[in-house]
N, C-alpha and C positions, 0 to 999 in steps of 0.2 A: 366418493370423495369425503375424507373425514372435515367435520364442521372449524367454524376460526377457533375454538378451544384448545381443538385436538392437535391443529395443524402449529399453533400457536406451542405448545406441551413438546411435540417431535422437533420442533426446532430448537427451542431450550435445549433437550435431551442431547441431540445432536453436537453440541459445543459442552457438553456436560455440563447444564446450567438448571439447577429444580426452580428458583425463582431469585431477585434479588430483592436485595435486603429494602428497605422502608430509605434509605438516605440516598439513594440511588437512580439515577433519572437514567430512562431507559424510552429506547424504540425498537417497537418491532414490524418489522414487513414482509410477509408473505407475496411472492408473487406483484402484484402492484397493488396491493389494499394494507393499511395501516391495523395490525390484530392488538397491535400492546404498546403504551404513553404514557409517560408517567415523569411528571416535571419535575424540578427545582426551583425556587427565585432567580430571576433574573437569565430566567433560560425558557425563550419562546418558541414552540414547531408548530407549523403550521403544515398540512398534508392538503392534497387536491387529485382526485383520480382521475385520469384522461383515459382519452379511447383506447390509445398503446399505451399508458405508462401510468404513473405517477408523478406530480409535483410535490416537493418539499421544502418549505424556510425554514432554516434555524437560524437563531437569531438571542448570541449572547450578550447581554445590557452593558451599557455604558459603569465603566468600575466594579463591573461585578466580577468575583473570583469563586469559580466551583471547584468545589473542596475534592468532591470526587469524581472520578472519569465520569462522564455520559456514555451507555451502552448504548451500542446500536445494531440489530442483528437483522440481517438482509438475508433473503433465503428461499426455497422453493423445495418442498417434500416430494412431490409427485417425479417422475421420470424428464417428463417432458413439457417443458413451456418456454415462458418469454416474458423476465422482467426487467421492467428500462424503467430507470429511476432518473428523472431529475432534481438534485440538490441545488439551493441557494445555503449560503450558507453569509451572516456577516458579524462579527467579533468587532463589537464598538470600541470608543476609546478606551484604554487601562482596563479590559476585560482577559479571563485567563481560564481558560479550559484545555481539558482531556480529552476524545471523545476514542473509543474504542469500539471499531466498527467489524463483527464478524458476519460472513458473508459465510452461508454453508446450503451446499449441494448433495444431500448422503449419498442419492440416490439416481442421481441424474443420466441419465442415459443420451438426453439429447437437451439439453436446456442452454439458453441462452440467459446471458446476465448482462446488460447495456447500461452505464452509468455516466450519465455527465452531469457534472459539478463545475462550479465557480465558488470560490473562496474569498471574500473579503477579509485582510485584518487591517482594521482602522490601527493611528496613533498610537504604538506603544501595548499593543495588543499581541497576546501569545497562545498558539494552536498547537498541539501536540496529538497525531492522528496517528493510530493503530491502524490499519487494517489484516486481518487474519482471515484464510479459507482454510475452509472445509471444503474437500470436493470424495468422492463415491471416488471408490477401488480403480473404476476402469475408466476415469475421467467424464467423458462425455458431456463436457460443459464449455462452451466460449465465453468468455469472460474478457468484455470488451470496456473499460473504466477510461475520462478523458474527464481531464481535472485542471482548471486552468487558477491562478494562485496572483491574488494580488495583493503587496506587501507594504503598507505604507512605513512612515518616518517611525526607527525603533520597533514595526513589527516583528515579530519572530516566529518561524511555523517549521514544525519536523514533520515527517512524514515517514510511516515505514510500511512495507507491505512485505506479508512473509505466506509461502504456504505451508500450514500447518499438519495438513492431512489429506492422504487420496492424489491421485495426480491430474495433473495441474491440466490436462487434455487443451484449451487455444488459451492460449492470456497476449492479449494486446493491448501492454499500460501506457499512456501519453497521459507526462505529469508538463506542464508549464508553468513556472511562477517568475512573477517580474518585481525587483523589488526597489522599493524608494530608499532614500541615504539611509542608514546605519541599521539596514533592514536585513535579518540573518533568518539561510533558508535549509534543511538539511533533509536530504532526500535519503532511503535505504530500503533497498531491494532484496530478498531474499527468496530464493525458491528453488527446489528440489525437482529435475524435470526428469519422466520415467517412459518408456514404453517409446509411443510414437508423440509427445507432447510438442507442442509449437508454442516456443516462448517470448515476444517480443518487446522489449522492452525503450522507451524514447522519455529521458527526462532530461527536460533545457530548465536553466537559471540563465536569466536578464538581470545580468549585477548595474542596472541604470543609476544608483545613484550614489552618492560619494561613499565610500567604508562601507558597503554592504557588501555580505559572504554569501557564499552559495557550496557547499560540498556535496557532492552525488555520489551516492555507493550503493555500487552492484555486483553482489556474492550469487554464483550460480553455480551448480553442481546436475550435470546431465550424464545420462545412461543408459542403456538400449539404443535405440534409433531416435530419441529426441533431440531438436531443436533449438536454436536459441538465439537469436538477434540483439545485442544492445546496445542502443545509441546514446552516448550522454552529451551533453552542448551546455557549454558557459560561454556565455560571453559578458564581455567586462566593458561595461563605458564609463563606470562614474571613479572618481579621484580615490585612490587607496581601495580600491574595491579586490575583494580577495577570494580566489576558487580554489576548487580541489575536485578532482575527478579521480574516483577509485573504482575497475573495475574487473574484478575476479572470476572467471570460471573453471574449474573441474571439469573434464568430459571423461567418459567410460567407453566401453564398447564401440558402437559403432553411432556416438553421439557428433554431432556438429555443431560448433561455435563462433561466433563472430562479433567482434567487440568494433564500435566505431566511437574513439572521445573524440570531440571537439573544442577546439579553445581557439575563440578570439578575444581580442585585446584590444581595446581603439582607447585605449589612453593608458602614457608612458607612464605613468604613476601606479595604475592596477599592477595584478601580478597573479596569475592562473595556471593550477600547475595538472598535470595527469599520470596515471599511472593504470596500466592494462597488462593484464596477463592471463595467456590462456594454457593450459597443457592438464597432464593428466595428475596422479595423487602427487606429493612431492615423496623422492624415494628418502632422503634421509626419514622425515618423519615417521615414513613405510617403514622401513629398518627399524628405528627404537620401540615401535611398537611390537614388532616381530619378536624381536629381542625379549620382551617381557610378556609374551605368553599369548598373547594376541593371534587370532587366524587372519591373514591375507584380509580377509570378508570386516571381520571385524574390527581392523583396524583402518580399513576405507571407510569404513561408516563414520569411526571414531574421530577422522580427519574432517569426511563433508560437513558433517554435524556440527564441529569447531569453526568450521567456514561459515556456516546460514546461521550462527548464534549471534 
């Protein structure tokens, strides 16, 4: 077993990262142990190892604004294990961060990834979360993430999660976020599912309070024999409160799809809209790519690719 240097090195590598730079607040986590920390002002983590997992707070200070994303790379070098992270996370008043979380698997053959998260953004507070995987050629990773979001007055939090590399082999995401008046929430799904991959996807917005938005978008492109479930739910109770449900899939081969939005509405003043479609490449698009020189191969790529951008 290479030492936390080495393990610490192959995971950088991995996301093609040699080190970052000096203005840069960064975390690293192997497996369930903290390898690499490296702060800002006004930007607290706190780590704790348990018997399964790990514990973590972050904790952005009241009016502080960081200039640059916070990296955050979750990861396991070896074939086979089991990391279960729990995050606290809470963004005080008129605080504003980036945090850009990749999650890489190169090699994994059997590993499991378990994450549960709670999200705080206090008064007027703004979160902007990447999350990106790495996953190995023949997947062999579950990847089980459950994130629950809460929004107070003026908060704002996006969210996007994409896979970037390797296939996706079990992802079951449950994002939740409930938000207070004039509190905007933007969710975005992207992933490329291959081989035999099981994709399931569940993200609900609770628009509780007056003028707060919630849009959910989910782009999915499947091929071979993978999978793919996704469910998205708004529900609207508070006065002017406004949703939007967009969700896309591509299937190939002998892929299967299944899209379920939901929209409730319990006050006449909200207004919550959706929009689902599932089928195979679109032929016009097929066509003008043909047309200019493009193979069949090349120009379904050129289309999925435009979809998970």
């Amino acid at each position: 077993m290479p030492d936390d240097k080495e393990l610490l090195s192959q995971m950088l590598k991995s996301i093609d990262i040699e080190q970052f730079s000096e203005d840069i607040a960064h975390v690293e986590i192997h497996g369930n142990k903290v390898l690499g920390l490296k702060l800002v002002e006004g930007l607290k983590v706190e780590s704790q190892s348990i018997e399964d997992g790990i514990n973590v707070k972050i904790v952005v200070e009241k009016n502080i604004h960081i200039r640059n994303p916070v990296r955050f790379c979750f990861g396991m070098i070896p074939e086979n294990g089991v990391q279960k992270i729990n995050i606290n996370t809470i963004l005080e008043e008129n605080s504003y961060a980036s945090f850009i979380a990749t999650c890489t698997f190169p090699n994994a053959k059997n590993i499991q990834h378990l994450m549960d998260a709670k999200i705080v953004l206090k008064e007027n507070s703004t979160l902007n979360y990447f999350e990106r995987h790495v996953h190995g050629p023949e997947g062999g990773v579950i990847i089980i993430p459950k994130t629950i979001v809460y929004l107070q007055k003026k908060a704002k939090f996006s969210t996007e999660f994409e896979l970037i590399k390797g296939s996706a082999g079990s992802i079951d995401l449950d994002y939740s976020a409930f938000l207070d008046e004039d509190a905007v929430v933007s969710m975005t799904t992207r992933i490329f599912g291959r081989a035999s991959d099981k994709i399931k996807i569940s993200e609900k917005a609770n628009l509780k309070g007056d003028r707060s938005v919630g849009v959910l978008t989910s782009h999915i492109a499947l091929k071979n024999m993978s999978e793919a479930e996704i469910i998205n739910e708004i529900i609207a109770d508070g006065i002017y409160a406004r949703g939007h449900v967009d969700c896309k899939e591509i299937i190939q081969d002998q892929a299967k799809a299944r899209a379920i939005p939901i929209v409730q509405v319990n006050n006449k003043l909200a207004h919550v809209t959706h929009e689902a479609a599932i089928g195979s490449v679109d032929s016009k698009q097929l066509e003008t790519l043909l047309c200019r020189g493009l193979t069949e191969d090349e120009a379904t790529d050129l289309i999925i690719n435009g979809l998970l951008k």
